[in-house]
N, C-alpha and C positions, 0 to 999 in steps of 0.2 A: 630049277630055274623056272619051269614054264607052272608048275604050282606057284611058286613066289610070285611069281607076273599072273597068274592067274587074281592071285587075293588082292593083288593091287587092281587089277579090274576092279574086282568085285566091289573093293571098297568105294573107288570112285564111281562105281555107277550107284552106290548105295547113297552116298553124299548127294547125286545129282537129284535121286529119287526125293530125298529128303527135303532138298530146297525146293523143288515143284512142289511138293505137299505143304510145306510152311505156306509156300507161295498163297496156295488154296487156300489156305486157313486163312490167313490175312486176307486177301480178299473176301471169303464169306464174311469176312468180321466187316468192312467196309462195305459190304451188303448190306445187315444185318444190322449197324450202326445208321447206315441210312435209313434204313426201312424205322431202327426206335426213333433216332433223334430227330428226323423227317416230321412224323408225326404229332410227338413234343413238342417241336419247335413252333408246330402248326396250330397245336392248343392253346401253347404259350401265348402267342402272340394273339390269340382269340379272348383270351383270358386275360391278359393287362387291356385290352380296350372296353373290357367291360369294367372290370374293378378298379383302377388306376384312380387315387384320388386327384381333386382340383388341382392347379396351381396355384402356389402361395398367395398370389395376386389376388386373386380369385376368391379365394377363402376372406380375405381381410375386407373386399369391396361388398357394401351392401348400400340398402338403402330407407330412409326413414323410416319407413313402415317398418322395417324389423327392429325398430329401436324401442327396448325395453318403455312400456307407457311413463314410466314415473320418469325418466329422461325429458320427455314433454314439458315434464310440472316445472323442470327448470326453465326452460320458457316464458311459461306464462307468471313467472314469480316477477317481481316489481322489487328492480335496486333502488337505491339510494342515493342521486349523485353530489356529492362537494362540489359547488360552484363557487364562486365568488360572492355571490348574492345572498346567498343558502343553501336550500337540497331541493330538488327535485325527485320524484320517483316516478318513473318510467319501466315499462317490464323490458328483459331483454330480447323478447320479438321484436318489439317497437325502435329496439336501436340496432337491430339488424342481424342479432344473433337465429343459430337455425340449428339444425343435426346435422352436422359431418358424416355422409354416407360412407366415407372411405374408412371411416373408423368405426363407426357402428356395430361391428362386428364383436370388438376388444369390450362392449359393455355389456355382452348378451352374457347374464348370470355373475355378471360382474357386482360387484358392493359400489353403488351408486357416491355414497359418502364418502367412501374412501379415495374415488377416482377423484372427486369433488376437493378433498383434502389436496391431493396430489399435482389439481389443477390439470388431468388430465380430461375431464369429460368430453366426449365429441360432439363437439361443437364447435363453429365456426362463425367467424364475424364476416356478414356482406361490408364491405368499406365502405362504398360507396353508401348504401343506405344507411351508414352507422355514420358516416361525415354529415349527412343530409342533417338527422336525429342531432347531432352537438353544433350545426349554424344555428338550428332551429333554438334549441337551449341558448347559446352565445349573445344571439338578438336580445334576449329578456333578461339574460343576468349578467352579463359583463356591466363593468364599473366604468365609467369614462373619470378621467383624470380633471379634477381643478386646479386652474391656475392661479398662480400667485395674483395677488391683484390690491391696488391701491386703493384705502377708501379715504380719501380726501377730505369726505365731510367729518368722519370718525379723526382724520390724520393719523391714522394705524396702516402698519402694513400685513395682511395675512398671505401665509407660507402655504404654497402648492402641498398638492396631495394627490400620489402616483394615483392611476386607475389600476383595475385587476382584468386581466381579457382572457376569455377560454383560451387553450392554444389546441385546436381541433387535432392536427397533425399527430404531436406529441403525445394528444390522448389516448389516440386509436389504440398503440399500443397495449396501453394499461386497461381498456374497454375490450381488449382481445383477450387477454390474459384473466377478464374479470369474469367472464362468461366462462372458461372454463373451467371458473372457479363457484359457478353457483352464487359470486360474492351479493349477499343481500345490501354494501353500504360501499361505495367506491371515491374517494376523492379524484378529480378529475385534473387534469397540467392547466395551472392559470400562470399569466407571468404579468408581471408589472407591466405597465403603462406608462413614461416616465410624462406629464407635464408639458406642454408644450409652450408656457411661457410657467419659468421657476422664480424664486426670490433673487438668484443672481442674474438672472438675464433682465430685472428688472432694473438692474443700474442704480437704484437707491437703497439705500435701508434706515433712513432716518426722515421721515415728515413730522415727526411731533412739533415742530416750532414754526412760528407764522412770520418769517422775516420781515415780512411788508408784505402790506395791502394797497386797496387803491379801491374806491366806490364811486362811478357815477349814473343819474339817474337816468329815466327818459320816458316818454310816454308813453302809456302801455297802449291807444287808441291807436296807434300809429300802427296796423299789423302788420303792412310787407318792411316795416325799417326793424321791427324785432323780430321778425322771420331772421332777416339779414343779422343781426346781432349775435341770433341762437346760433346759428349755422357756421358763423366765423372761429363763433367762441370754442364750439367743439372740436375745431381741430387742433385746437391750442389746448384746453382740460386734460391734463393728464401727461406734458412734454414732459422730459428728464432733461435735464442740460446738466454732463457731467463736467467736471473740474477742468476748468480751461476752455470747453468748448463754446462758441460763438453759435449763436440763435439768430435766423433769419426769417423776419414776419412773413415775409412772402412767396418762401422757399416751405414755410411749414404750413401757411393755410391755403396756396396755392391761388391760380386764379382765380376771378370773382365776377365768373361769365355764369350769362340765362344756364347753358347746359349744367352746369356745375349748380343751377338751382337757385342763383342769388334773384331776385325780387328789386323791381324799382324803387326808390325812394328818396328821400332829400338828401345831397350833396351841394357842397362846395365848391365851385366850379369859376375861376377866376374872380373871385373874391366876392360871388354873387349866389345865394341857394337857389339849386333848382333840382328837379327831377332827373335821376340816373342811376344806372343800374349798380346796383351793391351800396346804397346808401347805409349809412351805419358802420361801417367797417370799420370807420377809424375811430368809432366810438373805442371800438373794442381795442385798438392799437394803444389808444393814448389809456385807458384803463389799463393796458398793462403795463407801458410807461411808466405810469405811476407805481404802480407796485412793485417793479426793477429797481425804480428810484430808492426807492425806500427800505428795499432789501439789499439795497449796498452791490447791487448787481454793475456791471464796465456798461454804459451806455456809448455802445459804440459808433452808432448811424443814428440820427434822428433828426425831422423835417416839420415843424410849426404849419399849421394851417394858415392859410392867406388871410383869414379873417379868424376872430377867436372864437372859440367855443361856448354854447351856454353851460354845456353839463362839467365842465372843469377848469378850476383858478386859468385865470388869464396866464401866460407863458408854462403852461404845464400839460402840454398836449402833444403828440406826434401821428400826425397824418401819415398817411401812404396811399400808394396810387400802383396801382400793376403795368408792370413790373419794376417800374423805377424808382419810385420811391418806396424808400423800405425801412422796417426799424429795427435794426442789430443790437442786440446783446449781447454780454460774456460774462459767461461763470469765471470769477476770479479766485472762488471758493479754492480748498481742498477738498470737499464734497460735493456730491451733487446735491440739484434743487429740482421743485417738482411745480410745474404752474399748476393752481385751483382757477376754475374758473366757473363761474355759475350767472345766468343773466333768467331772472324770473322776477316777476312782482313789478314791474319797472324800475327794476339795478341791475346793474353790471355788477359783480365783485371780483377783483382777480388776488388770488392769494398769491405768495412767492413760501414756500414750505421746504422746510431742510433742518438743519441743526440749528441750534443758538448762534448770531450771528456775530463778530466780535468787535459789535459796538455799540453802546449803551443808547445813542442816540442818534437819529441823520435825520439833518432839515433841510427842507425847502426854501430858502430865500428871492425875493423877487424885486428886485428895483428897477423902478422907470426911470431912464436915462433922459429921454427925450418923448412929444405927445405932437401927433400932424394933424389938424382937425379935417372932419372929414366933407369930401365936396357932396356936390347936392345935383340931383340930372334931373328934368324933367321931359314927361313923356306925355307927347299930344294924344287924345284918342276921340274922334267924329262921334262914335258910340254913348258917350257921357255928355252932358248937357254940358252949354257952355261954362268955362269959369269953377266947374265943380272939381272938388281935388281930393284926392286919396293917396296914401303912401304907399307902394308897393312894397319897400324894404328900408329900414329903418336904417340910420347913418352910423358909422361907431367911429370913433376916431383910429387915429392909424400912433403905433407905441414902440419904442426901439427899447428894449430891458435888459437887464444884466442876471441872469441867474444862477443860483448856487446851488452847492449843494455841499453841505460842513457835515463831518463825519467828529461824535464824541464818543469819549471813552474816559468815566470816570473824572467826568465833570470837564474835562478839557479834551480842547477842538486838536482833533491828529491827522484829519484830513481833507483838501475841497478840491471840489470840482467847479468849473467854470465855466458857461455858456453866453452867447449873446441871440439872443430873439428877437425879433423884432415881426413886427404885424403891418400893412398895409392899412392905409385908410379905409373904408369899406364905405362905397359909395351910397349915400340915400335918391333912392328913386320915386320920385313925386308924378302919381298919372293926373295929368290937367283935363279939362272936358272942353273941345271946343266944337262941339255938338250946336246945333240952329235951329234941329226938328222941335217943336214944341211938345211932340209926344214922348219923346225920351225922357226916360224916368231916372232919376238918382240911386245908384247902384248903392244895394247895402253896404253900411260900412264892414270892413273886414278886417281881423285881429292880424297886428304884422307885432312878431317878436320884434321888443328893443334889447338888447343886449348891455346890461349895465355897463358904468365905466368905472373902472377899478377906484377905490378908497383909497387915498394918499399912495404915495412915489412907493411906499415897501409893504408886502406881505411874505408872513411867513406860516408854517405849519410842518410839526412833526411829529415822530414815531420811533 
């Protein structure tokens, strides 16, 4: 027994000894491990801060100056741009391209041609100086649009034609992508321009035919009454009156005050000429009166002067007066009509201009009904010697008439119109002299228009 318990001692203190000694082993090893890896670790980490290359970032970021020289030459080479106008050539420094530092890197020993192919080169567009570079271009070669426009004298009408305008914006793009491409020839984004007055906003498309006219004259010495003539007439040159619509003299030339520019001159003013402002106007009214007439146009408003006119057949005139008296028209057309109007040389002309009209003939008829002769005033004046006499204004008689207006077609009357006019007496004013001084001298005689008196009860005239 005490052998048998002896060996189990032994054993177990053999076991104990054994794990202390393992023990020591591991441990020296955890020594020993410290003292190599210690060390190592301590190179290591001396060793990656000296060798460790850049970061990616880093490696890819560079800056002009390391950019291959022949990357330059793309620079300074001169595109070719497509404008609307033509080309221009501009180099791509000039419109704002440069070297892309960030990429600079990616070309060092790279094939210059083939990035160029690929549209890669590094390069970069400034926007801003590349917008500057295509207003600058846009100013000089953009197209402005023409409009449609009526030539009156020709009776043609010619058809707009879009403009073409850089579009800057749109181009950048294709100017950003052109420069990476080396491109020596670039078409640039233009777009239309549409017109801003076309052949359909023009409301007509037929002036070939002279429906009716109307001419009267007047004296060209006379210069603020054809000041007033020219001025009236242009805002009428060039009206459309379409199909049905009604025309108002005084709604379309507007008033006929100093600011508006009109000039003093000879008017009709309770059935006696005098000086006032916008003289001539109704020149222009009854001119185109006439040529309404006779274009078969709806005479819708119209007002005879107090006294009759020299420059137009007796009962074939219309006065007006701002804002009340006025003289209305109406297209009775299916088409529209175009006023001509032109006053040079001392004439008026007013054309009525649109399609063939659908009647062979239209006259003027004029019959005096009844004739009031006219009275006679005289005016004392101390300044003129006694008993000496001059006419101020000659007398006309005063006429009540019956007017027509017979519509033919193919030799027979299919339609009339009917007016009654009638004119005032127009008073003759006779200055007397009852002057005493013996030094008063006899005033020159002075030219007073007489006004004819119409040829028998009927006149007619047509077109």
């Amino acid at each position: 027994m005490f052998q048998s318990g002896g060996t189990r001692l032994h054993q177990q203190g053999a076991v104990l000894l054994g794990v202390a000694g393992g023990m020591l082993v591991v441990a020296g090893g955890f020594v020993a491990a410290y003292l190599v890896f210690g060390v190592l670790g301590t190179h290591s980490v001396a060793s990656a801060a000296t060798t460790a290359p850049r970061e990616p970032a880093q490696v890819a970021r560079g800056s002009a100056a390391d950019a291959p020289p022949a990357l330059a030459g793309y620079l300074a080479r001169e595109v070719e741009l497509v404008t609307a106008h033509g080309t221009v050539a501009v180099t791509w420094s000039e419109l704002g391209a440069a070297i892309d530092g960030d990429e600079v890197a990616a070309a060092r020993g790279a094939d210059l041609t083939a990035l160029a192919a690929r549209g890669s080169l590094p390069i970069h567009l400034d926007r801003d100086k590349a917008s500057k570079a295509l207003r600058a271009i846009k100013a000089k070669h953009d197209l402005s649009p023409i409009n449609a426009y009526l030539d009156l004298e020709e009776k043609k009408i010619y058809d707009d034609t879009p403009g073409q305008g850089l579009d800057v914006w749109a181009s950048l793009p294709r100017l950003e992508a052109g420069a990476r491409q080396g491109a020596a020839k670039l078409a640039l984004v233009n777009v239309a321009v549409p017109a801003a007055i076309t052949k359909q906003t023009l409301g007509i498309s037929d002036i070939s035919t002279v429906m009716g006219h109307h001419l009267t004259k007047f004296p060209v010495t006379d210069r603020d009454r054809n000041f007033n003539l020219k001025l009236a007439a242009s805002k009428l040159n060039g009206v459309v009156l379409k199909p049905g619509e009604e025309f108002s003299f005084n709604a379309t030339v507007g008033e006929r005050s100093e600011k508006e520019g009109y000039k003093v001159a000879h008017v009709i003013t309770a059935g006696e000429m005098v000086d006032g402002l916008a003289g001539g106007t109704c020149q222009i009214s009854t001119t185109l009166f006439g040529a309404a007439f006779f274009a078969g146009l709806e005479i819708v408003k119209t007002t005879n002067h107090s006294r009759p006119s020299a420059y137009t057949p007796l009962g074939f005139d219309a006065t007006v007066v701002w804002p009340n008296t006025d003289l209305k028209l109406r297209n009775t057309y299916e088409f529209p009509v175009v006023i001509h109007y032109r006053v040079a040389n001392g004439e008026a002309l007013v054309e009525i201009l649109g399609k063939p009209r659908p009647f062979d003939k239209v006259v003027f008829e004029r019959h005096v009904v009844e004739s009031t002769p006219f009275p006679t005033e005289e005016r004392l004046d101390e300044e003129i010697p006694e008993d000496v006499t001059s006419i101020d204004q000659a007398g006309f008689n005063g006429y009540k008439l019956e007017r027509f207006r017979r519509f033919y077609k193919d030799g027979k009357l299919v339609k009339s119109n009917k007016w009654v006019v009638e004119y005032k007496p127009v008073t003759e004013f006779v200055r007397r002299g009852t002057g005493t001084d013996p030094d008063l001298k006899t005033p020159a005689e002075k030219t007073v228009a007489h006004l004819p008196e119409p040829k028998g009860d009927s006149f007619s005239m047509a077109q």
